[in-house]
C-alpha positions as CSV (number, residue, x, y, z in Angstrom):
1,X,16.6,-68.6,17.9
2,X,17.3,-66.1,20.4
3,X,15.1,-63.5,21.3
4,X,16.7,-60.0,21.4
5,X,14.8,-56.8,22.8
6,X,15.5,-53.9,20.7
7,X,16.4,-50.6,22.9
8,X,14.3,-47.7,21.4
9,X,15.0,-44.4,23.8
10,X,13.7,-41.5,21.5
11,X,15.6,-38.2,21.1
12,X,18.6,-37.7,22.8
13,X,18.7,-34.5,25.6
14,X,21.4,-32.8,22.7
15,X,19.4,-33.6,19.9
16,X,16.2,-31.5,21.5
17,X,18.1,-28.6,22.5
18,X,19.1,-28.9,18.5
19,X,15.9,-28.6,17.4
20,X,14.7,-26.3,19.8
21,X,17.2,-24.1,19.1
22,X,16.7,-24.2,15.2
23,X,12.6,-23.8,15.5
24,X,13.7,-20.3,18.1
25,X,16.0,-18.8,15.6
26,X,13.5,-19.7,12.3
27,X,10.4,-18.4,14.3
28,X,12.9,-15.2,15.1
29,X,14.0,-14.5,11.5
30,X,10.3,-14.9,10.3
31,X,9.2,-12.1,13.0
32,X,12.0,-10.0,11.8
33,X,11.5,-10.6,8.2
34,X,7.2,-9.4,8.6
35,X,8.1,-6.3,10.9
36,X,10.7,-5.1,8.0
37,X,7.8,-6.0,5.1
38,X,5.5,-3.9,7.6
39,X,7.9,-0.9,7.7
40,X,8.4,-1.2,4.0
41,X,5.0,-1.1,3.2
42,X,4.4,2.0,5.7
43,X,7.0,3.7,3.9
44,X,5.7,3.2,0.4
45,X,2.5,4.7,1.5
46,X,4.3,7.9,2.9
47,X,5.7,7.9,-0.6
48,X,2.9,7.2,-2.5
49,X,1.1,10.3,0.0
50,X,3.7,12.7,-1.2
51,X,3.7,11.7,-4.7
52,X,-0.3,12.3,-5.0
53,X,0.3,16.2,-3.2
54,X,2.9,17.0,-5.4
55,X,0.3,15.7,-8.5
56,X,-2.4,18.1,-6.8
57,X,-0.4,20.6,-5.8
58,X,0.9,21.3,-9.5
59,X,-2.7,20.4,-10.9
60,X,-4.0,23.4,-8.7
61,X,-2.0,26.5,-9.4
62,X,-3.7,28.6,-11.9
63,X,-5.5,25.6,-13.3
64,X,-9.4,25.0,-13.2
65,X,-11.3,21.7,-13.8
66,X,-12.7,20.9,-16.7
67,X,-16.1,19.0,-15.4
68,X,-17.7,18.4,-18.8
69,X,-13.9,17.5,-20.7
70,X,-14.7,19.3,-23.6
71,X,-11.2,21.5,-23.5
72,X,-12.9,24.2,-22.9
73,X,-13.4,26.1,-18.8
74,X,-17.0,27.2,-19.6
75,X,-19.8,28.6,-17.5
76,X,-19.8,27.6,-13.8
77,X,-16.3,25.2,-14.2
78,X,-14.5,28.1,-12.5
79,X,-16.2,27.4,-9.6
80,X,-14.3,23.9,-9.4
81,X,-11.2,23.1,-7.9
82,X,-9.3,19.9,-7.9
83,X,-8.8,17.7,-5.0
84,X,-7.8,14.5,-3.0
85,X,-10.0,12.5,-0.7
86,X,-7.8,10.3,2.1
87,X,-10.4,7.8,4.0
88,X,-11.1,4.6,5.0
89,X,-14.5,3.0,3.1
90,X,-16.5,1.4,5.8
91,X,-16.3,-1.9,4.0
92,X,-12.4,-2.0,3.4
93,X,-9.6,-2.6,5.8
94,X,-7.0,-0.2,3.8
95,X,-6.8,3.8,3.4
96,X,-7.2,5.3,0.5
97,X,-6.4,8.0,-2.0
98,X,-8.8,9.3,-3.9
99,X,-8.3,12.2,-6.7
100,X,-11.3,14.4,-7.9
101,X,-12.6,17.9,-7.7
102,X,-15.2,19.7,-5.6
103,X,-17.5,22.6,-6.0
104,X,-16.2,26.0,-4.6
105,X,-19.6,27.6,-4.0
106,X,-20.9,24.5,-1.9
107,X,-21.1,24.5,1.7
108,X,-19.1,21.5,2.4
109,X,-16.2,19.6,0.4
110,X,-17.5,16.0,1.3
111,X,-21.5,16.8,0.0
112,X,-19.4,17.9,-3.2
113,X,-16.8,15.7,-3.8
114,X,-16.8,14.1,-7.2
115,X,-13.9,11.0,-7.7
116,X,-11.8,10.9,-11.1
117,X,-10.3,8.0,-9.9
118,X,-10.8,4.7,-12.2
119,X,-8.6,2.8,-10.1
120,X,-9.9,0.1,-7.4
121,X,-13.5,0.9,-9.2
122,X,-13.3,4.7,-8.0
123,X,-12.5,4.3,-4.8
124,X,-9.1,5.8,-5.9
125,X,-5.4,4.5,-4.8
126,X,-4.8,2.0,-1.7
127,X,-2.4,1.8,0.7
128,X,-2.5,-1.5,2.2
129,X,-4.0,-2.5,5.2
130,X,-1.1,-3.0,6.9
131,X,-0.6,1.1,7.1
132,X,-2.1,3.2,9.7
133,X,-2.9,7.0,8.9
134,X,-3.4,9.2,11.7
135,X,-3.9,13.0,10.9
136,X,-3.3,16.2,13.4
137,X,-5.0,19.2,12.1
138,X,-7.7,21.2,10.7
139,X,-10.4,19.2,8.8
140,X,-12.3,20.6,5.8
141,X,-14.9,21.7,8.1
142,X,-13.1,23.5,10.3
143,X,-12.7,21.2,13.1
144,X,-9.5,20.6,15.2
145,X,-8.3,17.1,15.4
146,X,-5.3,15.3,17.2
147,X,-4.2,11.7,16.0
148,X,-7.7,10.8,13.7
149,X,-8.0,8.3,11.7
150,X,-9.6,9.2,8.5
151,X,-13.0,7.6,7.9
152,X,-15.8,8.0,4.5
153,X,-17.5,11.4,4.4
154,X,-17.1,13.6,6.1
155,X,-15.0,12.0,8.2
156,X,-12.6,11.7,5.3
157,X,-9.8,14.2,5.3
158,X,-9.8,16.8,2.1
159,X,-6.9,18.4,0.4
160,X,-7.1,20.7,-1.6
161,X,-4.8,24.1,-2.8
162,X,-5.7,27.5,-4.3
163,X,-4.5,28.8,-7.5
164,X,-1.7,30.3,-5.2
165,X,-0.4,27.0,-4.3
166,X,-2.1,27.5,-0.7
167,X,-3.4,24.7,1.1
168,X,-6.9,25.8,2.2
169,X,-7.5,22.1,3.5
170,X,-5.5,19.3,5.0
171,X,-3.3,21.8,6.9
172,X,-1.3,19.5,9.5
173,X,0.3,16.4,9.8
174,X,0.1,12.9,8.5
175,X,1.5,9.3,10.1
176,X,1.8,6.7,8.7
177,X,2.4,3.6,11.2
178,X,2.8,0.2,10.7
179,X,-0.2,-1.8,12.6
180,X,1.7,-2.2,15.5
181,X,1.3,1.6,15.9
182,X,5.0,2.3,15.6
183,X,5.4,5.5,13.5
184,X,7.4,5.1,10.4
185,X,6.9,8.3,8.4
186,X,5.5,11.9,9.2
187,X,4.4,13.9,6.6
188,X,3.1,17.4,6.7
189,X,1.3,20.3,5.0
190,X,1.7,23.8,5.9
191,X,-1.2,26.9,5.1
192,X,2.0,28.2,2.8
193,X,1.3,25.3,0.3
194,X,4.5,23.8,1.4
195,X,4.7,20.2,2.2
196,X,7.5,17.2,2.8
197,X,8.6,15.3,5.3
198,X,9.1,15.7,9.2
């Protein structure tokens, strides 16, 4: 019996290049694919942002809160006014809108603050941690900010209109970015009550 020696030379040069070239285009489509689901999800928060003002907004012309719930505005409830809350809770990675109501008479919005919220255990409405806020404006205690990202208390951001359907806080403008930090949506609140897109 002869003995043969069996040539075994691996991967041709063409059939690398092959390969190569099919792991550059699947690792390309898969970068694509997550900085469109990034953009998407930016979006949906600008969205979701808008949708909750417009809520407030109506909720706060001519209408008090009714604290107790008993269908009746009785005693000190006229001192109430309806509100949202957008921060980031120190133990979460997302942003958050939060709907509630704070005391007029008080001498800051965050010491009064009260959620209504029941979703995400009352921490209110998320907005994925894949979203950025940054806000340029006036904060509820009359500080000027450029580019902040909302935090809890008061480092949260407060809006709120009067019965007039004036914004007396959260004047300015909202981004929402993807993580990268590209800027996919502006949104914006004038004193007027006014509020849309950029």
């Amino acid at each position: 019996m002869k003995k043969t020696i069996k040539r075994n030379d691996g991967f041709s040069m063409v059939e690398m290049i092959i390969v190569l070239a099919i792991v550059a285009v699947v690792s390309a489509m898969s970068v694509i694919s997550i900085s469109i689901t990034y953009t998407a999800r930016a979006k949906e928060a600008a969205s979701t942002f808008d949708s909750e003002i417009a809520t407030l907004y109506a909720s706060c012309k001519g209408m008090s809160v009714d604290v107790d719930k008993n269908g009746l505005i009785q005693g000190d409830e006229e001192n109430y006014a309806y509100c949202i809350k957008l921060y980031k809770p120190a133990s979460k990675q997302e942003v958050f809108l939060c709907q509630g109501y704070y005391d007029l008479t008080a001498t800051s919005v965050a010491g009064s603050f009260v959620s209504t919220s029941t979703m995400n255990g009352g921490l209110g409405k998320n907005l994925t941690s894949y979203v950025k806020v940054n806000f340029t404006g006036k904060k509820a205690d009359g500080t000027d900010v450029t580019n902040f990202a909302p935090k809890d208390g008061s480092d949260a951001i407060y809006i709120a209109f009067n019965r007039r359907g004036e914004c007396i806080y959260g004047v300015g403008t909202y981004e929402f970015k993807k993580t990268s930090g590209k800027t996919v949506a502006r949104k914006y609140i004038r004193a007027n009550g006014s509020h849309g897109s950029k």
